[in-house]
N, CA, C and O atoms as a GROMACS GRO file, in nm:
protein
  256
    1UNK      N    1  -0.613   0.878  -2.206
    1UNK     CA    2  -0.704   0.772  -2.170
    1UNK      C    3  -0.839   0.791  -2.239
    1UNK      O    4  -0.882   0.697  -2.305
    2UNK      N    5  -0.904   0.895  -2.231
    2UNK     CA    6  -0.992   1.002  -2.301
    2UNK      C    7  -1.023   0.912  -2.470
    2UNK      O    8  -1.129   0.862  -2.509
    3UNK      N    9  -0.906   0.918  -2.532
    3UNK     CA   10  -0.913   0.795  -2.670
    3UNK      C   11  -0.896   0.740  -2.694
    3UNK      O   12  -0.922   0.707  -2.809
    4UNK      N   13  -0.818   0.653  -2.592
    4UNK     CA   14  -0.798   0.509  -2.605
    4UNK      C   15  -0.943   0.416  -2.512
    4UNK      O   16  -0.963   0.295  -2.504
    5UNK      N   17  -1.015   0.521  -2.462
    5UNK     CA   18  -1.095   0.444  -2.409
    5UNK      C   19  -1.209   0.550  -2.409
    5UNK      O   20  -1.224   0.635  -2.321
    6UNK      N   21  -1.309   0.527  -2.550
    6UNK     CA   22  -1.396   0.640  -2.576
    6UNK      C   23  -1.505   0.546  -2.497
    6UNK      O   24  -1.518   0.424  -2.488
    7UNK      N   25  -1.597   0.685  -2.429
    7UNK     CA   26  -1.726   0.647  -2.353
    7UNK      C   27  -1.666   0.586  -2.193
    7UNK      O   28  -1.738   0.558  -2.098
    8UNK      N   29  -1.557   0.578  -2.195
    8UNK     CA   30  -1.513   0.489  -2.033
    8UNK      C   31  -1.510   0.606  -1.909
    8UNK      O   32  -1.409   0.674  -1.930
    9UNK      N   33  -1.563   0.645  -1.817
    9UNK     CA   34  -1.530   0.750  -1.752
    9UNK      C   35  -1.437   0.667  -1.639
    9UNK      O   36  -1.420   0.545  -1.636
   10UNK      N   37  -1.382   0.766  -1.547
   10UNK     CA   38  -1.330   0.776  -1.383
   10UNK      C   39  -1.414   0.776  -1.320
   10UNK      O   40  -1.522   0.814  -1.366
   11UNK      N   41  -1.405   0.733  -1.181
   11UNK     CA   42  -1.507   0.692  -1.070
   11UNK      C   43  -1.416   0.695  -0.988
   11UNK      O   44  -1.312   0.628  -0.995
   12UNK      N   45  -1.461   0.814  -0.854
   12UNK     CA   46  -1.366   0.758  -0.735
   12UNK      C   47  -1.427   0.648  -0.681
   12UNK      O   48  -1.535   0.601  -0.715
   13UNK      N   49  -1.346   0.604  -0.587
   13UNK     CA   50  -1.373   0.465  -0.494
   13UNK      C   51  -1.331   0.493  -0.386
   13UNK      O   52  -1.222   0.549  -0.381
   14UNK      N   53  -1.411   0.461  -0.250
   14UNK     CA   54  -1.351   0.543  -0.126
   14UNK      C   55  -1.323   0.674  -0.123
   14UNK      O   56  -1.344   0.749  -0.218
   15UNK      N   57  -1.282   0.702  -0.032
   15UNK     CA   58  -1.220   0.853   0.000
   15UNK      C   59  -1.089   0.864  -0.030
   15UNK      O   60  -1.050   0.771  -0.101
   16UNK      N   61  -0.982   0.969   0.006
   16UNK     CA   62  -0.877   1.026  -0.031
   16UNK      C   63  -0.790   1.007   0.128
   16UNK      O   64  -0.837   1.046   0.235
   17UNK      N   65  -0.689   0.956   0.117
   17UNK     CA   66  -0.609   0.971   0.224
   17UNK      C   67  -0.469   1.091   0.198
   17UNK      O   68  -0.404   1.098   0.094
   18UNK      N   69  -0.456   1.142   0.271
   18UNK     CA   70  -0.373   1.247   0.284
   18UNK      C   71  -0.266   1.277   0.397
   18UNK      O   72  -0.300   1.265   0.514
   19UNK      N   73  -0.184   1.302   0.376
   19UNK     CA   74  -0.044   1.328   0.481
   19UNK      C   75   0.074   1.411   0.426
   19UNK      O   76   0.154   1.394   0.334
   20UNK      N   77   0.054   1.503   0.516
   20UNK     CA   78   0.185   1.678   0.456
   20UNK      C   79   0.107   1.626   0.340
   20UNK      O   80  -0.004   1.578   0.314
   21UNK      N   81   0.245   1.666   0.269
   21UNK     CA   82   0.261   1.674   0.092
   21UNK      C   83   0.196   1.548   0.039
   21UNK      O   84   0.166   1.574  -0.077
   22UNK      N   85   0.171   1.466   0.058
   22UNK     CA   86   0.116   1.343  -0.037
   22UNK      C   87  -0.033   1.286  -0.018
   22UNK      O   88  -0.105   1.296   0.081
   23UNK      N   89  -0.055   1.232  -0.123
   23UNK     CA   90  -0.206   1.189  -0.141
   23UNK      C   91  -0.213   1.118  -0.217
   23UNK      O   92  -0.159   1.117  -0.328
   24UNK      N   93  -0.328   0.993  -0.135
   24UNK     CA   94  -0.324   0.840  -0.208
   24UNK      C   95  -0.483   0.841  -0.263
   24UNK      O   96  -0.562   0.884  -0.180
   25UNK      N   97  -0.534   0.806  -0.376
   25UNK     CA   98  -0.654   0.774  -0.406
   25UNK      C   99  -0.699   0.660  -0.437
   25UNK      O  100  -0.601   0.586  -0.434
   26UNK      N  101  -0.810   0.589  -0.471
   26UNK     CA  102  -0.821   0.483  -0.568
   26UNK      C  103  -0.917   0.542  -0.707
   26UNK      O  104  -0.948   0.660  -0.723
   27UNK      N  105  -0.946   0.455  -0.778
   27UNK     CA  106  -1.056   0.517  -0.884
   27UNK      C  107  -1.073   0.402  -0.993
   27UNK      O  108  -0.988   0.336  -1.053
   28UNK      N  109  -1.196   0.401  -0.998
   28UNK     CA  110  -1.233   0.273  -1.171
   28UNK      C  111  -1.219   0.428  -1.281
   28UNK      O  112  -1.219   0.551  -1.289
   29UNK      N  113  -1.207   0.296  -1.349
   29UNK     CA  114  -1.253   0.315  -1.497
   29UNK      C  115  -1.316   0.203  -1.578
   29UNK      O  116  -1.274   0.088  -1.592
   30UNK      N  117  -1.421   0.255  -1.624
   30UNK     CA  118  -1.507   0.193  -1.755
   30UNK      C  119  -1.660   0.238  -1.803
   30UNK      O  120  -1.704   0.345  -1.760
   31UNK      N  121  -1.715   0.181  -1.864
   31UNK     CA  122  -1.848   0.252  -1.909
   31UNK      C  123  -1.914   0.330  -1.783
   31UNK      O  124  -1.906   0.307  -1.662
   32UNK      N  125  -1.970   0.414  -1.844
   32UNK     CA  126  -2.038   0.487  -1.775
   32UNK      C  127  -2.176   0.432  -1.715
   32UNK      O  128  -2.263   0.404  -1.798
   33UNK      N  129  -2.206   0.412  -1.573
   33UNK     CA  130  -2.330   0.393  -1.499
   33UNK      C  131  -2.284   0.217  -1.494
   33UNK      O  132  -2.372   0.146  -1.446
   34UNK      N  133  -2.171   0.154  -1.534
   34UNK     CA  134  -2.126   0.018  -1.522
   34UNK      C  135  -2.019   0.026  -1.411
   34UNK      O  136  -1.945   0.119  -1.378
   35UNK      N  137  -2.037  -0.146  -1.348
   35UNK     CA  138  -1.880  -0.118  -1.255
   35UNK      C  139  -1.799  -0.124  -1.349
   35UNK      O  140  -1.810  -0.174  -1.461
   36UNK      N  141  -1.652  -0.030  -1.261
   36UNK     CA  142  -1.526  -0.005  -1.312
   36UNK      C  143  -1.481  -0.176  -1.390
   36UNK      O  144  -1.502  -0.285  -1.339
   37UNK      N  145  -1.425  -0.153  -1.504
   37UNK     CA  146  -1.335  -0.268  -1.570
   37UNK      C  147  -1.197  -0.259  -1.510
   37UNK      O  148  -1.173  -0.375  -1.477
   38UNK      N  149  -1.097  -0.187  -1.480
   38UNK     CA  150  -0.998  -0.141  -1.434
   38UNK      C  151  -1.035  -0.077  -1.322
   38UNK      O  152  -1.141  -0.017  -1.308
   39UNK      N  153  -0.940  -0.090  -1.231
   39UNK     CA  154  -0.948  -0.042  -1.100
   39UNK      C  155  -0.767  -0.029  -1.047
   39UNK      O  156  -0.690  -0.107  -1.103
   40UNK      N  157  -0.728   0.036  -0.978
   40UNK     CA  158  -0.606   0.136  -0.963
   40UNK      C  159  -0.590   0.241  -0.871
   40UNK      O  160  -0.690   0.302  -0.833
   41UNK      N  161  -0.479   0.269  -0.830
   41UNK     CA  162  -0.485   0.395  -0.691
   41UNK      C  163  -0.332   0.481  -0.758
   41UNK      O  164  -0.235   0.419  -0.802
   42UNK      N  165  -0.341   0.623  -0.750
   42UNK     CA  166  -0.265   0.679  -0.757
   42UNK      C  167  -0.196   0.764  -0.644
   42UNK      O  168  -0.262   0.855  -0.594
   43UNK      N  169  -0.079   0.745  -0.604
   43UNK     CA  170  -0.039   0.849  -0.486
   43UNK      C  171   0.074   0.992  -0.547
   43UNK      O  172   0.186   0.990  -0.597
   44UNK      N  173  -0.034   1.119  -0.509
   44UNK     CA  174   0.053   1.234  -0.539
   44UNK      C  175   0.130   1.284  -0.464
   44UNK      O  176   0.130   1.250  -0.346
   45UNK      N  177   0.231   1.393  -0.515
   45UNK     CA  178   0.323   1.470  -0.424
   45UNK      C  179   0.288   1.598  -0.450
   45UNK      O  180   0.256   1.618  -0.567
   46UNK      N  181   0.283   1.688  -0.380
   46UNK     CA  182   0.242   1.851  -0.366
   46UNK      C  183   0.363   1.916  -0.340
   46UNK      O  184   0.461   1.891  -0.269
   47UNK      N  185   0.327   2.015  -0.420
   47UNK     CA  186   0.439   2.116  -0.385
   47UNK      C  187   0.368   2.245  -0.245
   47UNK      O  188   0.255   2.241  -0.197
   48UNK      N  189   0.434   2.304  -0.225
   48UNK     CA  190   0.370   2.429  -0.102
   48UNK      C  191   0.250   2.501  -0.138
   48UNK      O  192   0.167   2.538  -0.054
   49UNK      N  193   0.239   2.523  -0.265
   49UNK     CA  194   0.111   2.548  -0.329
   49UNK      C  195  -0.010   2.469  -0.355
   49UNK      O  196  -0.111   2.499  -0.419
   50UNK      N  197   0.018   2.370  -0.298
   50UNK     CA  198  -0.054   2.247  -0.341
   50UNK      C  199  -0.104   2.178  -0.516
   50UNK      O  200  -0.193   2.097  -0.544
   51UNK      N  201   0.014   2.263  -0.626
   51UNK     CA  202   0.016   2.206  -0.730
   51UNK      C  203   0.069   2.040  -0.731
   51UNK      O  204   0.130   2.001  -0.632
   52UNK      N  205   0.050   1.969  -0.816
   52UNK     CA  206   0.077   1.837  -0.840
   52UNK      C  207   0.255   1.837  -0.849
   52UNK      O  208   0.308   1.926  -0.915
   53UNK      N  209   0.332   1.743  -0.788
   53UNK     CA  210   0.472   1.765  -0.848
   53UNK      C  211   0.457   1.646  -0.908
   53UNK      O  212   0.467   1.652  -1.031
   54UNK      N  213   0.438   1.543  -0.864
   54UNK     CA  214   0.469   1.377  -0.908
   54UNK      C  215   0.326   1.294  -0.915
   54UNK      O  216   0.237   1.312  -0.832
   55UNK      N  217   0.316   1.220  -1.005
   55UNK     CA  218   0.216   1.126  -0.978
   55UNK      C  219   0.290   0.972  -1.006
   55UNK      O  220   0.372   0.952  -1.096
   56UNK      N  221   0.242   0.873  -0.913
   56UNK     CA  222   0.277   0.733  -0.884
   56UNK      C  223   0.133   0.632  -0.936
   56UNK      O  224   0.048   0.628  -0.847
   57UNK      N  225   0.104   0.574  -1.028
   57UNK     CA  226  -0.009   0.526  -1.038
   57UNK      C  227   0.030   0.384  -1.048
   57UNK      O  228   0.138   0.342  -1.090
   58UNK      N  229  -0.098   0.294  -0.990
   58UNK     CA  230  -0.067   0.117  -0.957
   58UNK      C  231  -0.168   0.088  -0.971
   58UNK      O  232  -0.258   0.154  -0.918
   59UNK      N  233  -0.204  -0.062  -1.077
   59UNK     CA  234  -0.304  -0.075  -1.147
   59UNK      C  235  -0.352  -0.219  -1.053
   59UNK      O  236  -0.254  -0.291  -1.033
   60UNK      N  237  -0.450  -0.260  -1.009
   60UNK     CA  238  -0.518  -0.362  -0.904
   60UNK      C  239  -0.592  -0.436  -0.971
   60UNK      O  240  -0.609  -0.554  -0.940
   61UNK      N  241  -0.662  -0.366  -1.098
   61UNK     CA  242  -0.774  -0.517  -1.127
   61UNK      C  243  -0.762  -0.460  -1.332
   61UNK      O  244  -0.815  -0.361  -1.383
   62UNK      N  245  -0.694  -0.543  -1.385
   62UNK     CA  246  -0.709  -0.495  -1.484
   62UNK      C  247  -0.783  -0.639  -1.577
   62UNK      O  248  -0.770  -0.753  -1.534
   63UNK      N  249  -0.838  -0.618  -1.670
   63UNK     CA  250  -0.944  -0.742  -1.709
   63UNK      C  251  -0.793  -0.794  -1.807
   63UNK      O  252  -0.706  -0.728  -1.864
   64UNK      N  253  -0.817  -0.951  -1.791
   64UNK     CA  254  -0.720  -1.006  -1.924
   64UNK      C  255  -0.755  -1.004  -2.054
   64UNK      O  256  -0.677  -1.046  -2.140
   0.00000   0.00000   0.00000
């Protein structure tokens, strides 16, 4: 994402919901100190270590 979208950072949005093993976020992306152009929530799966096993990402506001 990093070069396909130079200068755009991540931004969380809200807080983090969590349950056992999984975790839902939201987060923008776009210029920096601008609102997000894209906006999206990803929900993870944890392993016992709490490393990442899976990521699920769903995109909510993407510009046409």
């Amino acid at each position: 994402m990093q070069h396909q979208f130079p200068g755009f950072v991540f931004t969380a949005i809200g807080d983090t919901d969590a349950h056992h093993d999984h975790a839902r976020f939201r987060w923008g992306l776009g210029p920096a100190n601008e609102p997000p152009l894209v906006e999206g929530f990803d929900v993870v799966s944890l392993d016992g270590e709490g490393r990442i096993l899976t990521v699920v990402g769903f995109l909510d506001k993407v510009p046409s």
